[in-house]
C-alpha positions in Angstrom: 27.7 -11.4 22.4 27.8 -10.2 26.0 31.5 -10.4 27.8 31.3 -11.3 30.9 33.0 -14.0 33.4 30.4 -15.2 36.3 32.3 -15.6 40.0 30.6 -17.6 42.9 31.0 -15.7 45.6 31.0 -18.8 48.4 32.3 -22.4 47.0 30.4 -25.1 48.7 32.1 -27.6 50.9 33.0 -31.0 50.0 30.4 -33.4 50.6 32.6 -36.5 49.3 36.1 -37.4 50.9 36.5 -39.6 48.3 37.0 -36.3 45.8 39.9 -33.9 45.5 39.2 -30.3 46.6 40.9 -28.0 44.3 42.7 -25.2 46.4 41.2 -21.4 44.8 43.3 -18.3 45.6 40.8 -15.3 47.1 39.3 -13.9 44.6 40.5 -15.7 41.7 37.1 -16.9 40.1 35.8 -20.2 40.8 34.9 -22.7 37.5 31.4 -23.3 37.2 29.6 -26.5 37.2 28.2 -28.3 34.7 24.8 -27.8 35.4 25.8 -24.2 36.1 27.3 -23.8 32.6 24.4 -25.4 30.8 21.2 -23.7 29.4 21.2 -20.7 32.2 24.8 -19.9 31.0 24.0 -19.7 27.5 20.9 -17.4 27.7 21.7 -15.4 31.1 24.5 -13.3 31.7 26.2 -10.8 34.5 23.1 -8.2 33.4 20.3 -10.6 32.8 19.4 -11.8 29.2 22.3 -11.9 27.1 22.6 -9.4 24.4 22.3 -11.5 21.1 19.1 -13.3 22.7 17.7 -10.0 23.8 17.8 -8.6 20.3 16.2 -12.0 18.9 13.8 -12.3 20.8 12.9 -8.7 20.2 13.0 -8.8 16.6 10.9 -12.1 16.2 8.3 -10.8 18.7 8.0 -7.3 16.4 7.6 -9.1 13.2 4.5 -11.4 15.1 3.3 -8.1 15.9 3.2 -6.2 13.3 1.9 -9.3 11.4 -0.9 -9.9 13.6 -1.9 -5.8 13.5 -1.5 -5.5 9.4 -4.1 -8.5 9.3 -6.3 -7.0 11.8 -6.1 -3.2 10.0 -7.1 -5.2 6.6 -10.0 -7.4 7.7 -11.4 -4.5 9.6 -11.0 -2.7 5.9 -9.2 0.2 7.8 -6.1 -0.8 4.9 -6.7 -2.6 1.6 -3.7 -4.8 0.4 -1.9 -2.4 -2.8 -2.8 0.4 -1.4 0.2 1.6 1.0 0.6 5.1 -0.5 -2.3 5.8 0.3 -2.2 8.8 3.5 -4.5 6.7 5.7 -3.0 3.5 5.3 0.7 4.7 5.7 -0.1 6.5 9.4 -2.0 3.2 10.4 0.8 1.1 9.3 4.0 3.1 10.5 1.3 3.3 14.0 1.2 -0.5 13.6 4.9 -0.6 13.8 5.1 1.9 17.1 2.6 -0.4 18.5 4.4 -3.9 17.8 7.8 -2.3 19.0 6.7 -1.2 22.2 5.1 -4.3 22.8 7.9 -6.5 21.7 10.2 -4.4 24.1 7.7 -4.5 26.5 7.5 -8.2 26.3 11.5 -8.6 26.6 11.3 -5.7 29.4 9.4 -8.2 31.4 11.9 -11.0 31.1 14.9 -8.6 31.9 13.3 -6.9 34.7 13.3 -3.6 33.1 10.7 -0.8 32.4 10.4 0.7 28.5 11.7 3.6 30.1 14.9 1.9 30.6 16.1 1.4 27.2 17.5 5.3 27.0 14.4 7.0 27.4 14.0 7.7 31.0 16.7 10.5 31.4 16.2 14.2 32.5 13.9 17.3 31.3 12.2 15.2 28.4 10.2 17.2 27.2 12.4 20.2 27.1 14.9 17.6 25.2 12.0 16.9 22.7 10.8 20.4 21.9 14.9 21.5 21.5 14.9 18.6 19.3 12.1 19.2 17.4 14.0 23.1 16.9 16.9 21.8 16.1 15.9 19.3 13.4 13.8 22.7 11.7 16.3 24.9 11.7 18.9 22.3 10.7 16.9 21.4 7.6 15.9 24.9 6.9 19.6 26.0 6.8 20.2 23.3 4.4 17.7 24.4 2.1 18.3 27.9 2.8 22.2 27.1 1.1 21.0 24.9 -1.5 18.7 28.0 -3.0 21.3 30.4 -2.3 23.7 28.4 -4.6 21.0 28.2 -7.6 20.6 24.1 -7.0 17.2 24.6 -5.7 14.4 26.9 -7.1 11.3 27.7 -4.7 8.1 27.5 -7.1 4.6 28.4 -5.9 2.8 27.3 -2.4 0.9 24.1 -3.4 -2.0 25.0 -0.5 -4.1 27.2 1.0 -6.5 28.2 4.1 -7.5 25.3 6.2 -5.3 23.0 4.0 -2.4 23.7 5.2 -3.5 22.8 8.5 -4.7 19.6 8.0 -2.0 18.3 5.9 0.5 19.4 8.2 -1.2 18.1 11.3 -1.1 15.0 9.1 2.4 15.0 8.1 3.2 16.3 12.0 1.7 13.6 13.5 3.1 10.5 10.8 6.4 12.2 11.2 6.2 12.0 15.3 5.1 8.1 14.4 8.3 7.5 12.0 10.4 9.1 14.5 9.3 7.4 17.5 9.7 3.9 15.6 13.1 4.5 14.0 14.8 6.2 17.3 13.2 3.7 19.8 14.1 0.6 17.8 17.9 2.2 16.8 18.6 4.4 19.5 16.3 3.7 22.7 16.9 -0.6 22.1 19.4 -1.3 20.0 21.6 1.1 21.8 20.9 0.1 24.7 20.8 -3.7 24.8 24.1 -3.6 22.7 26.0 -0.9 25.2 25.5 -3.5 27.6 26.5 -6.5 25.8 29.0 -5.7 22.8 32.7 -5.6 22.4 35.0 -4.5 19.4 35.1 -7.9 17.5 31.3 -8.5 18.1 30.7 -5.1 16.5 33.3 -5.4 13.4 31.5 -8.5 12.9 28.3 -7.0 12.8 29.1 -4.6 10.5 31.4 -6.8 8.3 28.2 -8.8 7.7 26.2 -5.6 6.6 28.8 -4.6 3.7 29.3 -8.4 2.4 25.3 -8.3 2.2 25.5 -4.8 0.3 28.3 -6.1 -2.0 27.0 -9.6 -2.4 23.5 -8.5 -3.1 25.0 -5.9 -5.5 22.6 -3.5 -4.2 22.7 0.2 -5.5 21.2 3.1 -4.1 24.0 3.9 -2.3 25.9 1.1 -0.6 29.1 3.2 -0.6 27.5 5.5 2.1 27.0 2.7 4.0 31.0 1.5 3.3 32.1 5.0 4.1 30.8 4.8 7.7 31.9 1.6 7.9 35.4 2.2 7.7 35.3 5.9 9.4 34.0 4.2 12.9 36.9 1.4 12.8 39.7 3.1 14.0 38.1 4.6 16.5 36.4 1.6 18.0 39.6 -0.4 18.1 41.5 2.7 19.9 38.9 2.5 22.3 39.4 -1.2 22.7 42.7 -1.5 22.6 42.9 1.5 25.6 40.2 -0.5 27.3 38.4 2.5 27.5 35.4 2.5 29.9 32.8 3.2 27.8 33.7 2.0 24.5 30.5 -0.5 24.4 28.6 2.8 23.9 30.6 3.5 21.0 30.5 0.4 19.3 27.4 0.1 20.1 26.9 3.5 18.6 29.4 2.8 15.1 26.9 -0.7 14.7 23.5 1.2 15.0 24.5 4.0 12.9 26.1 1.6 10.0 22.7 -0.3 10.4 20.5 2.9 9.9 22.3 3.7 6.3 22.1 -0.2 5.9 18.3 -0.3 5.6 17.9 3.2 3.9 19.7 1.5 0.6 16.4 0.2 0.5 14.4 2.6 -0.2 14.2 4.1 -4.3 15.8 6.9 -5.3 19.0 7.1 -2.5 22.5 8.2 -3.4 25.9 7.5 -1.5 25.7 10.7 -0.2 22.3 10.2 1.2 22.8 7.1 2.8 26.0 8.3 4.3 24.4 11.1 5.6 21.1 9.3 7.1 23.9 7.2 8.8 25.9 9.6 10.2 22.8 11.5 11.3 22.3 8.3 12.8 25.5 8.7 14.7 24.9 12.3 15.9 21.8 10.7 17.2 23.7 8.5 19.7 25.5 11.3 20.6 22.4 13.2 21.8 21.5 10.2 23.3 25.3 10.5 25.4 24.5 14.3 26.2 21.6 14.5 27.1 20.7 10.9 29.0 18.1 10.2 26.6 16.7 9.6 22.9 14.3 12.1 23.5 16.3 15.1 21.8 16.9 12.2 19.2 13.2 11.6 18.6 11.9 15.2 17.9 14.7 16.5 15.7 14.4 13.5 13.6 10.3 13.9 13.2 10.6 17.9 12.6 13.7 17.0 9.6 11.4 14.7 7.9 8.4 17.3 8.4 10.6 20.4 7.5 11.7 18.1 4.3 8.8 16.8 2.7 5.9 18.7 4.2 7.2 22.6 4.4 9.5 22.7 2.0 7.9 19.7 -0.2 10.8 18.3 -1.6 11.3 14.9 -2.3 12.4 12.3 0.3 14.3 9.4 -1.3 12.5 10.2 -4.5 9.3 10.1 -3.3 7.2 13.6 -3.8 4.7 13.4 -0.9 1.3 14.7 -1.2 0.1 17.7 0.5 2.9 19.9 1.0 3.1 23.2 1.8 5.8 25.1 -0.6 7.4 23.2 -3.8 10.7 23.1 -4.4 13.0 21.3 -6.8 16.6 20.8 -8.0 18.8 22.3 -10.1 22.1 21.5 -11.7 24.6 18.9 -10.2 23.0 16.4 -8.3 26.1 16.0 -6.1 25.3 19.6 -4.9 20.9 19.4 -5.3 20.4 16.3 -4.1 19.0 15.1 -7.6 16.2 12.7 -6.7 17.0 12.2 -3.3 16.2 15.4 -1.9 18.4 17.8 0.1 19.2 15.3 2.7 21.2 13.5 -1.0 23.4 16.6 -1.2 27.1 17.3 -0.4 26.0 20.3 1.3 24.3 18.1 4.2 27.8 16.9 5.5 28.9 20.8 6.7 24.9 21.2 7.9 24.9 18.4 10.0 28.8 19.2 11.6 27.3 22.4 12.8 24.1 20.6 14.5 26.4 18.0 16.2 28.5 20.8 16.8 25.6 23.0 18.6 24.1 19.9 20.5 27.9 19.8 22.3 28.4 23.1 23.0 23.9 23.1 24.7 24.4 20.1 26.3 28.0 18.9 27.2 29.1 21.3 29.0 26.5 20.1 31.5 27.4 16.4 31.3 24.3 14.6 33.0 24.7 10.9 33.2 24.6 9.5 30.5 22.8 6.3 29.8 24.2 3.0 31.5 23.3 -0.9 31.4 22.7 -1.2 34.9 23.0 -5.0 35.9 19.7 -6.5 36.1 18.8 -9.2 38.6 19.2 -12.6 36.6 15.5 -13.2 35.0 14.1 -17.1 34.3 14.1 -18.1 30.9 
């Protein structure tokens, strides 16, 4: 997955008079040995571990994980098999998941020389990135609401708690949502990102999308493939402008079109999803990677995703891929058209997402690229021992 050539920099002398010395302009690259060429070749690259290997690895060392930590949670009877609905079990199990990411990037971080910090999450004023994330992700939700009810397609009904309540359920909800966040960013938008910035091109990323919309079609899947097709086909011109111009950073945005067609890829998923939902949790996906180029990290990323999904289901208590959580604050439900309420999907299902999330991506540009810091970059890594 990873284009790159590999140059010696000295050719070794002849030890043989017997053999022919090829003659090698300066600078023209020399062709590597057959031991050179062999297993190191094929795993390790001008940047380390190769991309495809990297992501592998990663994704076999997660599931292992997260295996090994659901068995632990149920023997210890902290979860009971059946019972994932339940408010305890889902925080243990989406922490599970934080917990088996980290150490499967971890793990990989070791044999690429790099830090967790590395994978898009070690750029400038974090926390101030985080907070005006979290902010933005309110207010972005809360405008989208706030136009839903003002067009009759969602009614407010009354608050569904009181006193200390309130407090618990949304220190609950605060802290899952910080959880689902800090899983869904770090493994699209911190590693993903990341590993395939530095080790994608054009065809390697039609490819990988191409195989995500013949598994939609072949598995006939509904909930909303077509949002996954629309972003699809919105992100190829683009990405083959930017290859065609060899543009210097168009890994990023492929990298960026693959990650964003794979987050609506696994919403379709879930129960209750419409096109428009899916295309929007993939194109949120995209303004995601934008943030990420902004602002240097995932951090802005990672707090307006958690205070969406908190805004959504525990504020304003409307449903989340048609799933009514329990213990919200306020109730809400739909009215009239579901292309304009959301239907069972929630407001993140309706039409009226598309303009909301224009004007976030729109305000994250005009906060933070006027200042352009630098923005995320594989750096090469020292070649690592496999």
């Amino acid at each position: 997955m990873e284009p790159e050539n590999q140059t010696a920099l000295n050719a070794p002398p002849a030890t043989n008079d017997d053999q022919t010395t090829p003659v090698i302009a300066p600078g023209e690259p020399i062709p590597a040995a057959k031991s050179e060429r062999g297993l190191r070749w094929i795993f390790i690259g001008s940047q380390g571990l190769r991309a495809g290997w990297s992501v592998l690895i990663t994704t076999f060392l997660f599931v292992l994980f997260d295996w090994v930590l659901g068995e632990m949670l149920i023997h210890t009877h902290l979860v009971r098999k059946g019972a994932q609905f339940l408010l305890r079990s889902m925080f243990l199990a989406e922490l599970a998941a934080v917990l088996s990411l980290l150490g499967a990037v971890f793990v990989v971080g070791l044999i690429e020389r790099r830090r967790v910090l590395d994978y898009n999450l070690a750029g400038p004023r974090r926390a101030q990135h985080f907070l005006s994330g979290l902010l933005g992700g309110f207010l972005a939700l809360s405008a989208l609401v706030g136009a839903l009810a003002a067009g009759g397609w969602l009614h407010f009904g009354p608050m569904a708690l009181s006193g200390t309540g309130i407090l618990r359920y949304g220190a609950y909800w605060g802290g899952f949502f910080l959880l689902v966040g800090c899983f869904e960013e770090g493994s699209s938008r911190c590693y993903l990102l990341y590993t395939l910035t530095r080790g994608i091109n054009f065809w390697w990323a039609l490819f990988l999308v191409a195989v995500m919309c013949t598994d939609l079609v072949i598995s006939i899947r509904g909930n909303g493939a077509w949002g996954v097709y629309v972003i699809a086909i919105l992100g190829l011109l683009p990405c083959l402008v930017l290859h065609l111009r060899a543009a210097p950073h168009s890994g990023f945005w492929q990298a960026a079109w693959v990650t964003s067609t794979f987050f609506g890829f696994v919403h379709t998923a879930n129960n209750g999803e419409n096109w428009v939902g899916i295309f929007q949790a993939a194109a949120i996906g995209f303004i995601f990677c934008v943030s990420v180029r902004v602002t240097g990290s995932a951090w802005w990323a990672i707090g307006c995703h958690a205070a969406w999904d908190w805004a959504e289901t525990f504020f304003y208590g409307a449903a989340d891929s048609g799933l009514q959580a329990q213990g919200h604050f306020l109730t809400v439900s739909p009215a009239g058209n579901k292309l304009w309420s959301g239907g069972l999907d929630g407001p993140e299902g309706s039409i009226l997402g598309i303009p909301v999330l224009l004007l976030l991506v729109l305000a994250l540009l005009l906060i933070y690229g006027r200042k352009k810091p630098a923005a995320p970059a594989a750096l090469p890594a020292a070649p690592s021992v496999v």
